[in-house]
TORTI-696669 format. One record per residue (C-alpha): x, y, z; residue number from 1. Coordinates in Angstrom, 1 decimal, decimal comma. Example, Ala and Ser with C-alpha at 12.3 -4.5 7.8 and 13.67 -1.06 7.14 Angstrom:
SITE      px      py      pz  num
SITE    12,3    -4,5     7,8    1
SITE    13,7    -1,1     7,1    2
//
This chain:
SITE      px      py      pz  num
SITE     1,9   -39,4   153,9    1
SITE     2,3   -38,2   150,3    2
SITE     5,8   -38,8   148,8    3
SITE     6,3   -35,5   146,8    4
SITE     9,4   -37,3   145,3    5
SITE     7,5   -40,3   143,5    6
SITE     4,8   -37,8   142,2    7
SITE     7,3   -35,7   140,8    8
SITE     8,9   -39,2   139,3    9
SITE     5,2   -40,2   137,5   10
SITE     4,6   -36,9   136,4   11
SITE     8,2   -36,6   134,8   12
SITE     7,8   -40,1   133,3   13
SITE     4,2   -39,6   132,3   14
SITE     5,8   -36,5   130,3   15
SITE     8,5   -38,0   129,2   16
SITE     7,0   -41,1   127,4   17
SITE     4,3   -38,8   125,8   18
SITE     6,5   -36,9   124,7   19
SITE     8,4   -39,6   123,3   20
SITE     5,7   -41,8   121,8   21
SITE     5,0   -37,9   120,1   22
SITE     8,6   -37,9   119,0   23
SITE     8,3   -41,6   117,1   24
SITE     4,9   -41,0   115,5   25
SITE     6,3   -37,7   113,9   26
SITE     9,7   -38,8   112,3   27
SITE     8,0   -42,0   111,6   28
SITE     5,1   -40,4   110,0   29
SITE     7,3   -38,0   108,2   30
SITE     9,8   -40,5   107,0   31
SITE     7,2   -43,3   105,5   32
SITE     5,2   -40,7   104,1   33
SITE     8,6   -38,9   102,4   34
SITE     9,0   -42,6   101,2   35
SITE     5,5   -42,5   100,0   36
SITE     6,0   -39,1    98,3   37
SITE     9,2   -40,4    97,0   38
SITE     7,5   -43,6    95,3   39
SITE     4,2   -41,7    93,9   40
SITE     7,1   -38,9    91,9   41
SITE     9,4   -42,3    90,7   42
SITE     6,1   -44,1    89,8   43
SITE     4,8   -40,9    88,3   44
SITE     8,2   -40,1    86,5   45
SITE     8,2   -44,2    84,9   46
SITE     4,5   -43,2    84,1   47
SITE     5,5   -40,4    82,3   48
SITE     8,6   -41,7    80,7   49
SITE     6,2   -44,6    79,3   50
SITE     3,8   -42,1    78,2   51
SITE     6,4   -40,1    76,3   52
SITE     7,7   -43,7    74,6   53
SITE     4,2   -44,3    73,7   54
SITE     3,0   -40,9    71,8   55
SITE     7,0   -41,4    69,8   56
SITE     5,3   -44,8    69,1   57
SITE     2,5   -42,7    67,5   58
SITE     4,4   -40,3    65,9   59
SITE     6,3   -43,1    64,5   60
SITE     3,0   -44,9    63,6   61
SITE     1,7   -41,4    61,5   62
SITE     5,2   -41,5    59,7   63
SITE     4,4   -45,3    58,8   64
SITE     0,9   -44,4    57,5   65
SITE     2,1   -41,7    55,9   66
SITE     4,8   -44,1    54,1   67
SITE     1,6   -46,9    53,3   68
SITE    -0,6   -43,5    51,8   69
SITE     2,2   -42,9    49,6   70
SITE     3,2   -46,3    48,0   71
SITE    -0,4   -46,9    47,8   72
SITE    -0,8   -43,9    45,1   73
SITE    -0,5   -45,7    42,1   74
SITE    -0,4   -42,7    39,9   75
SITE     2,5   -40,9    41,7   76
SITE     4,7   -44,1    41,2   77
SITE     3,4   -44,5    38,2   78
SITE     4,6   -41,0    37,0   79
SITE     7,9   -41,1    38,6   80
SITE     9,2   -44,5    37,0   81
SITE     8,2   -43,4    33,8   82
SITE    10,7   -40,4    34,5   83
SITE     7,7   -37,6    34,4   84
SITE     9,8   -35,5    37,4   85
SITE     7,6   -32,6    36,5   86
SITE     4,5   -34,8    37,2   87
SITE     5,6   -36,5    40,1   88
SITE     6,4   -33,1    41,9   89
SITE     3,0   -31,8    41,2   90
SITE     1,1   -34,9    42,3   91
SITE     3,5   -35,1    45,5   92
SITE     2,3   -31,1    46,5   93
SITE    -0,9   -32,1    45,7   94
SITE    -0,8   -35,4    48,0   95
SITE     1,2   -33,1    50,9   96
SITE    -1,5   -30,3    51,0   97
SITE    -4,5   -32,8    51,7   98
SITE    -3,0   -33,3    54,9   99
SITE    -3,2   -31,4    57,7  100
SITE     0,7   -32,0    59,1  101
SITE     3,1   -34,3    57,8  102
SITE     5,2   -36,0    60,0  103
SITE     8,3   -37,4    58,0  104
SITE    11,1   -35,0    57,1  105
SITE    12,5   -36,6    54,3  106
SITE    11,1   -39,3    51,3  107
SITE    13,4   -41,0    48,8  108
SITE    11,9   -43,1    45,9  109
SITE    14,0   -45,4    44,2  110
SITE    13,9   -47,7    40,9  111
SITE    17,4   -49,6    40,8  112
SITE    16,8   -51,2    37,4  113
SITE    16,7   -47,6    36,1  114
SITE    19,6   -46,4    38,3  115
SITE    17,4   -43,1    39,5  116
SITE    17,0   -42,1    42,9  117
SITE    14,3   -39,0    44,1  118
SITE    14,8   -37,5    47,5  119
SITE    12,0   -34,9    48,7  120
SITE    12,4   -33,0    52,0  121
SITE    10,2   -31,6    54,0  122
SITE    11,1   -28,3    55,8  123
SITE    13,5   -29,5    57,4  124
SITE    17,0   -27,1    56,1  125
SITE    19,6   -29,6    58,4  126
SITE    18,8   -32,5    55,7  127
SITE    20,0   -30,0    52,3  128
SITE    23,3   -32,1    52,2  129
SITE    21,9   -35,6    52,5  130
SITE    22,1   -37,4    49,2  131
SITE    19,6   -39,7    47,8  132
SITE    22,3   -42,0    46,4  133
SITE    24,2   -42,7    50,0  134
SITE    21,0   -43,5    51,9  135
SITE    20,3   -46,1    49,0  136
SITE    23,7   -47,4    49,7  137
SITE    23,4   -48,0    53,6  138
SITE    19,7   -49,5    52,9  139
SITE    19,4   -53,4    52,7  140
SITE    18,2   -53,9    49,8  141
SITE    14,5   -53,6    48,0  142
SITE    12,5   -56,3    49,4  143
SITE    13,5   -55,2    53,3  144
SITE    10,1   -53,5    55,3  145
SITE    10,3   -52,1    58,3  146
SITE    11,9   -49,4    60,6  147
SITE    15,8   -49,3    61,2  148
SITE    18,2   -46,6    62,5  149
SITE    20,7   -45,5    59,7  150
SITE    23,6   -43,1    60,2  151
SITE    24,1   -41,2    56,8  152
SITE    26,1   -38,2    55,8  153
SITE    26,3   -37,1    59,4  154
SITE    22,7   -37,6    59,9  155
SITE    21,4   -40,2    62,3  156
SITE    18,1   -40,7    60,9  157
SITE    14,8   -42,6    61,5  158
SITE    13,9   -44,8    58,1  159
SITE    10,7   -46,5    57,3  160
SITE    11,3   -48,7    54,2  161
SITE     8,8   -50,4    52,1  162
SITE     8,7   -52,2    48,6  163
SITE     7,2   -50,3    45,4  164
SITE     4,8   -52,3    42,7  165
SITE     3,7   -51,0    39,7  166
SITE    -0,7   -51,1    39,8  167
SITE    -0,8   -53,0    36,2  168
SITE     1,8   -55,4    36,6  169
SITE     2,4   -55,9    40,4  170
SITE     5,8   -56,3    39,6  171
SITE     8,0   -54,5    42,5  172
SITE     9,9   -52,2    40,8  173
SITE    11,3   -50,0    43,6  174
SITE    11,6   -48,9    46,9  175
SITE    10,2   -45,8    49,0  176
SITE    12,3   -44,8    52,0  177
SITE    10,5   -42,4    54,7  178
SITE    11,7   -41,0    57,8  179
SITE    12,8   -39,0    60,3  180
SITE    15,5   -36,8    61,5  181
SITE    17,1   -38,2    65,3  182
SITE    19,6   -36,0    65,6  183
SITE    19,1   -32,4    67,2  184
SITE    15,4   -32,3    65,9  185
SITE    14,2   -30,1    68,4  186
SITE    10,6   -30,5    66,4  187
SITE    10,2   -34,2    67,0  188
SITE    10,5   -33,7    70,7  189
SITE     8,2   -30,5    70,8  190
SITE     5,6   -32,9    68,8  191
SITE     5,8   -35,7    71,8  192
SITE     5,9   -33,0    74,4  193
SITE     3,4   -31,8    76,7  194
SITE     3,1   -28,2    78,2  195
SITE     1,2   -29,7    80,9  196
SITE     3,7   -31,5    82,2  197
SITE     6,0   -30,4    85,3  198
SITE     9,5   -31,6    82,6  199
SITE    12,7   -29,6    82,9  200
SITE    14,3   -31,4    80,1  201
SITE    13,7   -33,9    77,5  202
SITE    16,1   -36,0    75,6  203
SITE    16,1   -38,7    72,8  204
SITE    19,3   -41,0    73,1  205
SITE    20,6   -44,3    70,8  206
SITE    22,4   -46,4    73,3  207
SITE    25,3   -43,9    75,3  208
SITE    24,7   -41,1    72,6  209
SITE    22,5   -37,9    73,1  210
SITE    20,6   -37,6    70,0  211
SITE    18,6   -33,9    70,8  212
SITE    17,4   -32,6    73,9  213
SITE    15,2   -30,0    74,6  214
SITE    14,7   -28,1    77,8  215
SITE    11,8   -26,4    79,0  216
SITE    12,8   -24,9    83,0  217
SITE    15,8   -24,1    84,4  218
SITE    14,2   -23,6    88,1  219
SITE    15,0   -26,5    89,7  220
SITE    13,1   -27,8    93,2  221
SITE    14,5   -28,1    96,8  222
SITE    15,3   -31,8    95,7  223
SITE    16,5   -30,6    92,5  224
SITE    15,3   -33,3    89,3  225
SITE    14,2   -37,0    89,2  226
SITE    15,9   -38,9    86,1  227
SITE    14,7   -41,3    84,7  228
SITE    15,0   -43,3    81,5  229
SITE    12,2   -44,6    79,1  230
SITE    12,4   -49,0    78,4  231
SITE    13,4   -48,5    74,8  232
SITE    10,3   -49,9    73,9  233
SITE     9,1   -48,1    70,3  234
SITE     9,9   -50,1    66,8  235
SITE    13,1   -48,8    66,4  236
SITE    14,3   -51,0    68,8  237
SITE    15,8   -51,0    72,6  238
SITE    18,9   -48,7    71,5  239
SITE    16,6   -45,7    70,9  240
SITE    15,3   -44,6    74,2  241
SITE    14,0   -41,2    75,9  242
SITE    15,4   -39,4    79,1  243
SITE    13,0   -37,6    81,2  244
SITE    14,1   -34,4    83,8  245
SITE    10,7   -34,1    86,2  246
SITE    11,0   -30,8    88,6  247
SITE    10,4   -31,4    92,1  248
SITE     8,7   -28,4    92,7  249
SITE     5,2   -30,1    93,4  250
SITE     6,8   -33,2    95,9  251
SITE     8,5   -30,4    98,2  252
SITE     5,3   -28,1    98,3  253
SITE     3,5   -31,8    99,6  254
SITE     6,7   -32,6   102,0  255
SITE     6,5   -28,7   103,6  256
SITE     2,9   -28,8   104,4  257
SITE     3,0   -32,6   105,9  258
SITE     6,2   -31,2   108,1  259
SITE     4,0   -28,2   109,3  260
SITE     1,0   -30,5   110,1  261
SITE     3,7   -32,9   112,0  262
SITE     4,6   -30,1   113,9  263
SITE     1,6   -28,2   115,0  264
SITE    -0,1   -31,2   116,3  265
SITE     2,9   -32,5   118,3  266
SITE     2,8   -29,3   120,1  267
SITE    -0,8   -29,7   120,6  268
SITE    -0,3   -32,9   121,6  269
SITE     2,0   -32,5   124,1  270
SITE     0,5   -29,7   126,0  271
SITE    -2,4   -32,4   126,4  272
SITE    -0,4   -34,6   127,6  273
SITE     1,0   -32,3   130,4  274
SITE    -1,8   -31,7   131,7  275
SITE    -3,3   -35,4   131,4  276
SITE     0,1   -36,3   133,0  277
SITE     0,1   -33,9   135,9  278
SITE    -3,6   -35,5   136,7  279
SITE    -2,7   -39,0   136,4  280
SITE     0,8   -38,5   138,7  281
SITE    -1,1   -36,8   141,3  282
SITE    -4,1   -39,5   141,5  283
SITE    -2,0   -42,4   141,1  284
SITE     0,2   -41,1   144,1  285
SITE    -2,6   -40,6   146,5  286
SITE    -3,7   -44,1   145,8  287
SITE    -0,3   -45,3   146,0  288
SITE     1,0   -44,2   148,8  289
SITE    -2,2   -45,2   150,7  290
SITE    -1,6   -49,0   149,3  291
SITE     2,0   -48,7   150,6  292
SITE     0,9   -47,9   154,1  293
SITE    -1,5   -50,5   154,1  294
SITE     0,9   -53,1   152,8  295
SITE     2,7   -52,5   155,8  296
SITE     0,5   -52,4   158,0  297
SITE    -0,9   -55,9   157,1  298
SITE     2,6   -57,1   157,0  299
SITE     2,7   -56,3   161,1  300
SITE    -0,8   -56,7   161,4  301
SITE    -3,2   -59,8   160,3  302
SITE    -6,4   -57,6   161,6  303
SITE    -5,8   -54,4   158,8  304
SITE    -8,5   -53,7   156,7  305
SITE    -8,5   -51,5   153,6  306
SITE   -10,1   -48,2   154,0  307
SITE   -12,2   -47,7   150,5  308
SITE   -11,1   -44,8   148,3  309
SITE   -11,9   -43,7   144,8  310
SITE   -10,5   -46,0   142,6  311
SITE   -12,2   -49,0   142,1  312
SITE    -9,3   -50,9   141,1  313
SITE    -7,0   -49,6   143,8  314
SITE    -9,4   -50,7   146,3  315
SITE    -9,8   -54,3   144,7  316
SITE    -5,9   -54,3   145,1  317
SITE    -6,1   -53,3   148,9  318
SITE    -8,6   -56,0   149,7  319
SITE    -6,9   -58,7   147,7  320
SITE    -3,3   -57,5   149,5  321
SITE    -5,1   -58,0   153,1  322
SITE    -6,2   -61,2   151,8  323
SITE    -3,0   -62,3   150,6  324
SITE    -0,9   -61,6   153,7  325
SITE    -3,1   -63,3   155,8  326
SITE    -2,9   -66,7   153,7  327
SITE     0,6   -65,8   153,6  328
SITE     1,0   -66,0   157,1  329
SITE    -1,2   -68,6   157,7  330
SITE     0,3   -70,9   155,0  331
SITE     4,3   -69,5   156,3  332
SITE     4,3   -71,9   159,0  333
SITE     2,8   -75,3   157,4  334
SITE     5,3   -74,7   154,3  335
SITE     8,5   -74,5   156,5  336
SITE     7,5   -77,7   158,4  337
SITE     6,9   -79,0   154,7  338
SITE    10,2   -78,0   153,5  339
SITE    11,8   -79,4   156,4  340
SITE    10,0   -82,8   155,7  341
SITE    10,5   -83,0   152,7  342
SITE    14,5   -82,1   152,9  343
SITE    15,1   -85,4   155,1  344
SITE    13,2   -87,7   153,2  345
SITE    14,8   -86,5   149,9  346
SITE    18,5   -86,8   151,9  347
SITE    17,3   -90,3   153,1  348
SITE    16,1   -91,5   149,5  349
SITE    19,4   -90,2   148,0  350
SITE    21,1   -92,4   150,9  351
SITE    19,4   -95,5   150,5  352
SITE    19,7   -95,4   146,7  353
SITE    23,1   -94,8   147,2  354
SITE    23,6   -97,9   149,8  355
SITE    21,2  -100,0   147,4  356
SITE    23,5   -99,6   144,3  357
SITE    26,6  -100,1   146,3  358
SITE    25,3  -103,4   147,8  359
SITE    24,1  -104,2   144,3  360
SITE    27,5  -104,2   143,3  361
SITE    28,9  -105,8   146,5  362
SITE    26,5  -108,3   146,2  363
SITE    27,5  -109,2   142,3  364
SITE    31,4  -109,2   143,3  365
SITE    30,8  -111,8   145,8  366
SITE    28,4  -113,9   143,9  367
SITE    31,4  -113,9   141,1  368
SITE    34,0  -115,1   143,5  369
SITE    32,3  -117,1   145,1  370
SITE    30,6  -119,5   141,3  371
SITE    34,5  -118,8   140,1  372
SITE    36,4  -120,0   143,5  373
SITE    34,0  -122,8   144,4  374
SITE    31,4  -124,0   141,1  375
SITE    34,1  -122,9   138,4  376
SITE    36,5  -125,6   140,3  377
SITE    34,5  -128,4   141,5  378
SITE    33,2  -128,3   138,1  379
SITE    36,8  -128,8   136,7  380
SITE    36,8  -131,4   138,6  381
SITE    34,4  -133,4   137,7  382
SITE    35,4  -133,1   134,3  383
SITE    38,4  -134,0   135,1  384
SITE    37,3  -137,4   137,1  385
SITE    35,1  -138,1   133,9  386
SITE    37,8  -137,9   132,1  387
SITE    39,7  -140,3   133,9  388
SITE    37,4  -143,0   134,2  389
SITE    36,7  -142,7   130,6  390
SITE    40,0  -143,3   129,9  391
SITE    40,2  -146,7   132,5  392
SITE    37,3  -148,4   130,8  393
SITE    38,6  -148,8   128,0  394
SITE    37,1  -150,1   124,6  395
SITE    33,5  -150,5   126,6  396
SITE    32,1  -148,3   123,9  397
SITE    28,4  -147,8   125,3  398
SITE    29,5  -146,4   128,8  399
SITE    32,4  -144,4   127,1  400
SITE    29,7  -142,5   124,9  401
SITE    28,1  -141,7   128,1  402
SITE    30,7  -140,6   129,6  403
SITE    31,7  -138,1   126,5  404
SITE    28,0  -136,7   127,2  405
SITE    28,7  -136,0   130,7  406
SITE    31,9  -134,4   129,7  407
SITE    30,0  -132,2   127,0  408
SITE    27,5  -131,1   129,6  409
SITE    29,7  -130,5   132,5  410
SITE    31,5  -128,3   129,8  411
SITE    28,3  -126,5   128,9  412
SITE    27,4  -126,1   132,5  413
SITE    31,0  -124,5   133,0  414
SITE    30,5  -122,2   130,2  415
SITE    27,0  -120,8   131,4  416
SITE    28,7  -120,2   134,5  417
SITE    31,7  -118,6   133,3  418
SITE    28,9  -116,3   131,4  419
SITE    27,4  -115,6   134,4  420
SITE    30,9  -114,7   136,4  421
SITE    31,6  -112,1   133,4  422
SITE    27,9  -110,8   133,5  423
SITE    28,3  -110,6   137,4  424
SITE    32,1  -108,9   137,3  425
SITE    34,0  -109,3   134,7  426
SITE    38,0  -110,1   136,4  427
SITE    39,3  -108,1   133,7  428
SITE    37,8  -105,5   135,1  429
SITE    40,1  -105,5   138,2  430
SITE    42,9  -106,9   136,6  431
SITE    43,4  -105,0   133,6  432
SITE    40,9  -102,0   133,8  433
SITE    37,6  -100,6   132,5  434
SITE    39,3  -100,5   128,7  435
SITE    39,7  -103,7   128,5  436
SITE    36,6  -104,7   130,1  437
SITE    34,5  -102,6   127,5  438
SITE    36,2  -104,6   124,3  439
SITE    35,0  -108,1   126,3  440
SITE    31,4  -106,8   127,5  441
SITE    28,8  -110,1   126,0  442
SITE    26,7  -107,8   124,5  443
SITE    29,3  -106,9   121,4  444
SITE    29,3  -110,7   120,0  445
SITE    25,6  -110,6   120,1  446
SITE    25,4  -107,3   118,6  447
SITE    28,0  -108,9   115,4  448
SITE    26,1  -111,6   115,1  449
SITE    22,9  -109,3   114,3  450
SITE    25,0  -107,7   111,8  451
SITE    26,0  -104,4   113,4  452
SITE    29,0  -102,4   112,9  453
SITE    30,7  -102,1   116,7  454
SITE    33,3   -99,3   116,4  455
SITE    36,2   -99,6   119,7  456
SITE    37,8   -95,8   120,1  457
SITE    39,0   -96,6   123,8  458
SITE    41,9   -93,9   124,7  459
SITE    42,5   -93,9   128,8  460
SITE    45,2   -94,7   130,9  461
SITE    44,9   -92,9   133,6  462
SITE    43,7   -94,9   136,8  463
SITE    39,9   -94,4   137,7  464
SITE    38,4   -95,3   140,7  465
SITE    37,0   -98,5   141,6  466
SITE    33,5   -97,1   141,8  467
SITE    33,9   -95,6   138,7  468
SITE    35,4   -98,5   136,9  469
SITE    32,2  -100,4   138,8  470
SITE    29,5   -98,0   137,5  471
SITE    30,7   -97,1   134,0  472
SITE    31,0  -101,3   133,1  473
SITE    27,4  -101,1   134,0  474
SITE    26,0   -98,1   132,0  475
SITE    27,5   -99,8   129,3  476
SITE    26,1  -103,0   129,4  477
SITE    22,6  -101,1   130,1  478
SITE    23,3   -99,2   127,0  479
SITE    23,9  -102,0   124,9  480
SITE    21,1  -104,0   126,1  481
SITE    18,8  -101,0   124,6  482
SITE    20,9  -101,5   121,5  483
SITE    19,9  -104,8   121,2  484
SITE    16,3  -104,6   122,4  485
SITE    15,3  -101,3   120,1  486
SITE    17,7  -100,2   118,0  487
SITE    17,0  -102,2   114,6  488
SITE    20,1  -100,1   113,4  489
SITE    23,7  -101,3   111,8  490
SITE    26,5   -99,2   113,7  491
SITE    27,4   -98,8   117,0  492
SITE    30,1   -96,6   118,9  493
SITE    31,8   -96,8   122,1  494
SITE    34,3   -94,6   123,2  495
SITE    36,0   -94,0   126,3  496
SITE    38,6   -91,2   126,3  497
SITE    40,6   -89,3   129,2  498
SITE    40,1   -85,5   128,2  499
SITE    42,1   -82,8   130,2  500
SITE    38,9   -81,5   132,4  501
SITE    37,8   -85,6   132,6  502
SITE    36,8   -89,0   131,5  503
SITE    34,4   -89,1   129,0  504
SITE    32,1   -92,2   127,6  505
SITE    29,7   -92,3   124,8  506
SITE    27,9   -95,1   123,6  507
SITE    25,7   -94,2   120,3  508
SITE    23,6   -96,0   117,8  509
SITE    22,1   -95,2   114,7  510
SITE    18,8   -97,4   114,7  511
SITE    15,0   -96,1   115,5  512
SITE    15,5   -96,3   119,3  513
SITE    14,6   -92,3   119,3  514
SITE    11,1   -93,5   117,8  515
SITE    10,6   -96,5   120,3  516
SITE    11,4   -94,2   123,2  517
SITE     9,3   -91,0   122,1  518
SITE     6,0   -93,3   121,4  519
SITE     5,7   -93,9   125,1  520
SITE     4,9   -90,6   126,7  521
SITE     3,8   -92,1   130,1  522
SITE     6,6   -93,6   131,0  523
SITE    10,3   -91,8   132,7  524
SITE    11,9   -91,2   129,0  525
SITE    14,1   -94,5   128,2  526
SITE    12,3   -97,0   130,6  527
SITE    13,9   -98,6   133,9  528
SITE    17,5   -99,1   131,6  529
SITE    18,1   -95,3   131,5  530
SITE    16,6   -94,6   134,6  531
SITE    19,5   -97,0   135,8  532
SITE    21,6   -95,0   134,1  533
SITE    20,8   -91,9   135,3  534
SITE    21,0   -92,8   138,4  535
SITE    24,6   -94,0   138,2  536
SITE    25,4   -90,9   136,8  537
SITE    24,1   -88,9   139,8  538
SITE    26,0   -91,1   141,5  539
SITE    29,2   -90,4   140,5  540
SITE    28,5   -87,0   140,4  541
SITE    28,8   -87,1   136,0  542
SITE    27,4   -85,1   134,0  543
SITE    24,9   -87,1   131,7  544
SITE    23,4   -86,2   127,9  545
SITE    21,0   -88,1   126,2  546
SITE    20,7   -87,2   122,7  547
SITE    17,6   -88,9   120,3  548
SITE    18,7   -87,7   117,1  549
SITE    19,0   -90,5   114,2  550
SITE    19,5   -93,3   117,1  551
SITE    20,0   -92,9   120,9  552
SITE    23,3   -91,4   122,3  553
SITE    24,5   -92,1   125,8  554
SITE    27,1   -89,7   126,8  555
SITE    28,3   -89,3   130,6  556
SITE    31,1   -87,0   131,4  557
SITE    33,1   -87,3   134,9  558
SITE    35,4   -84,7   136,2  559
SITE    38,4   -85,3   136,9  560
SITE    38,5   -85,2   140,5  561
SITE    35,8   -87,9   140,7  562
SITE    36,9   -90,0   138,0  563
SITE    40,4   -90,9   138,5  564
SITE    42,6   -91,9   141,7  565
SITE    45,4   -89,9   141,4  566
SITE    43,7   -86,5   140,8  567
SITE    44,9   -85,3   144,0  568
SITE    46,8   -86,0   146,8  569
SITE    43,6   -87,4   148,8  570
SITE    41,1   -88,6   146,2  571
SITE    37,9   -86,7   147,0  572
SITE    35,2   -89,7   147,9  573
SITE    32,2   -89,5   145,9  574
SITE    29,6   -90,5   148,7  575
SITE    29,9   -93,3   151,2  576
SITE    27,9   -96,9   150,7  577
//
């Protein structure tokens, strides 16, 4: 039975996520290729600003050849420091009409050891007022070449300066000033400028100061202008730059046409998409539903088959399902008797493990009693007796020496087994808690001996339980043993603190015990010591981290209500022996 509902679902979604896919390719289409746009007209404006620096460069370049041509006339200097004005004029038209264009607007021409000074302008009217003399004054002196920016008379002015010699002598004798005019020169820029350029404005500046500016269109785009700003790269140095205004006319044409593309082929797109997605929500449902039925049937059924349809893959699906359901069903049962298995002996295992470490520690409680109540005593007795008799004989010096060697051995037998009663169960353990016990475990003198560092932070009070006490003696004498075996290190902390949520022990180290235990991959991580360990800590129901970061850190965590004795008014039992 067809489920109108569902179609109606696929068909929406179908729709929908075309629709939105569409929606994400457009704006994300339009937006990188805005950005796009948007890089080309800065890259474009810096290419032009460049461009602009470069052909001032030129202009600047023209006005220095101009300047060499010029000192290089030996007559023309010749006639003007002998004071022939008349001459020099005549020479100077001469020299000015057998160029095409002449690109300085002023010239001066001094001799200082003659005190005369000869400015010729160009046609430039602005400079009438500027006086030879003053632009001698700012100028550094005669044997200075090179470009520099002088502000004279009210003129801010563009100044080529280079030594003159006299052709006979070679003696310098003078200097010759050329230059231009910066401020509102409206012919320097139309020189640099290109009609075929989309500028609205152009503009020479020196540092914050707007030298001239010329503009060209007052139309501004749908973005309005792009400014930018030339690298002050010309001879006159990084003070003297040009500002470019670029028209946006041409990037908005480009963005309009790509946001009518967008748009035309989304719409195309999408009807497309309805009708691929109509298709798709009706075939896919057919299928569908008929995979449903079957599904159930099978489920009910171990004898369904799959009646074939027209899509290959459905009806792979259909025969696998049938398939499936009848392993399922055959594999139900065995797995359940499985589980069930599997359950008890896991609940047995945890039981005898349980017994086995409790009748571990029985068993090493009664040993101690038993060497400190009975070989601890008849021991002391002995010595004792030896002592005596030692004392009857007298000055018979060879059997007294061997008495004194009995006495030294039964006192070396008595502290092996006083070793062994501490190993076994320490008494301090019972008598003045786990604290105590921790700052008198064996291993610590060994580990001072090797020249480690053993650090005692040992902050609880409160009264634990006996199994904890027990079990917690014994991770520590595990960890420590690993210290001793592996960690080829110089510190060692243990710490043992009541916390408000529990009791908390670390033991840490900061030798290459990490290393030892990552090189062996195929055993449990830690070998049989951790494994004890870990074991203890499932026991008491602790929470245990093992951390192999610069050394090995042992860190077990108890809660409270298994940890101490008076965490409630009945003291919850861990687990029975």
């Amino acid at each position: 039975m067809r489920n109108p509902r569902f179609r109606t679902l696929t068909f929406t979604l179908l729709l929908f996520l075309s629709f939105t896919l569409l929606a994400i390719f457009s704006v994300t289409t339009f937006m990188q290729a805005s950005e796009i746009i948007d890089r080309q007209s800065i890259s474009y404006a810096n290419s032009l600003a460049l461009r602009y620096e470069e052909r001032l460069q030129e202009y600047l370049k023209r006005v220095e050849a101009e300047a060499h041509a010029m000192s290089a006339d030996a007559s023309q200097v010749s006639a003007l420091y002998r004071g022939d004005l008349e001459a020099f004029r005549n020479h100077l038209r001469r020299w000015e009409e057998g160029y095409e264009q002449i690109h300085y607007d002023f010239s001066v021409i001094s001799f200082p050891d003659q005190g005369r000074c000869q400015l010729s302008r160009s046609y430039v009217p602005e400079l009438s007022g500027l006086e030879c003399e003053h632009l001698i004054e700012k100028h550094e002196g005669a044997s200075y070449q090179g470009w520099m920016v002088m502000a004279v008379d009210g003129e801010t002015l563009a100044v080529y300066s280079i030594p003159l010699d006299l052709a006979t002598s070679g003696k310098v004798v003078g200097q010759l000033l050329m230059g231009v005019r910066l401020a509102g020169n409206a012919h320097l820029l139309n020189q640099i400028m290109s009609a075929a350029d989309p500028l609205h404005a152009l503009q020479l500046n020196l540092k914050e100061q707007r030298l001239t500016q010329l503009v060209m269109d007052d139309e501004a785009g749908p973005r309005g202008f792009v400014q930018v700003e030339s690298r002050g790269m010309t001879t006159l140095g990084p003070d003297l730059y040009l500002s470019l205004s670029i028209n946006d006319k041409g990037q908005a044409a480009l963005r309009q046409g790509l946001g009518y593309t967008l748009v035309y082929g989304v719409v195309l797109a999408l009807l497309v998409s309805l009708l691929v997605a109509f298709w798709l929500s009706s075939s896919v449902d057919r299928q569908l539903q008929q995979l449903i039925g079957f599904t159930r049937l099978a489920n009910r059924s171990r004898n369904a088959s799959w009646k074939e349809m027209q899509i290959r893959e459905f009806n792979q699906i259909g025969r696998e399902v049938g398939e499936i359901v009848r392993c399922l069903k055959l594999r139900e049962h065995e797995l359940e008797e499985v589980n069930a298995e599997l359950s008890t002996s896991i609940t047995e295992k945890r039981s005898i493990l349980q017994h086995l470490i409790q009748t571990q520690e029985n068993e090493r409680r009664r040993l101690s009693n038993e060497l400190h109540d009975d070989m601890a005593q008849m021991l002391v007795a002995v010595k004792m007796n030896l002592q005596l008799l030692r004392d009857e004989m007298g000055d018979f010096k060879g059997q007294s020496q061997n008495l004194d060697q009995a006495v030294q051995l039964v006192n070396t037998i008595y502290d092996n087994v006083y070793h062994r009663i501490r190993t076994l169960r320490p008494y301090e353990l019972s008598d003045f808690g786990l604290g105590v016990s921790l700052s008198g475990l064996p291993a610590i003198p060994i580990l001072e001996q090797m020249d480690y560092a053993v650090e005692m932070d040992i902050r609880q009070e409160r009264q634990l339980l006996p199994e904890v006490t027990s079990h917690l003696y014994r991770v520590a004498q595990e960890a420590l043993s690993n210290v001793i075996k592996h960690a080829k290190g110089t510190y060692v902390l243990i710490r043992l603190r009541d916390e408000a949520e529990g009791l908390r022990l670390v033991i840490a180290d900061d030798g290459v015990g990490a290393e030892n235990l990552a090189s062996r991959p195929g055993q449990e991580q830690g070998g049989f010591g951790l494994l004890a360990i870990r074991e203890r800590a499932e026991y008491l129901g602790a929470e245990l981290t093992l951390k192999l970061d610069g050394g090995v850190r042992v860190e077990l965590f108890i809660p409270a209500q298994y940890a101490y004795a008076n965490a409630g008014d009945e003291p919850e039992q861990i687990c029975s022996a």
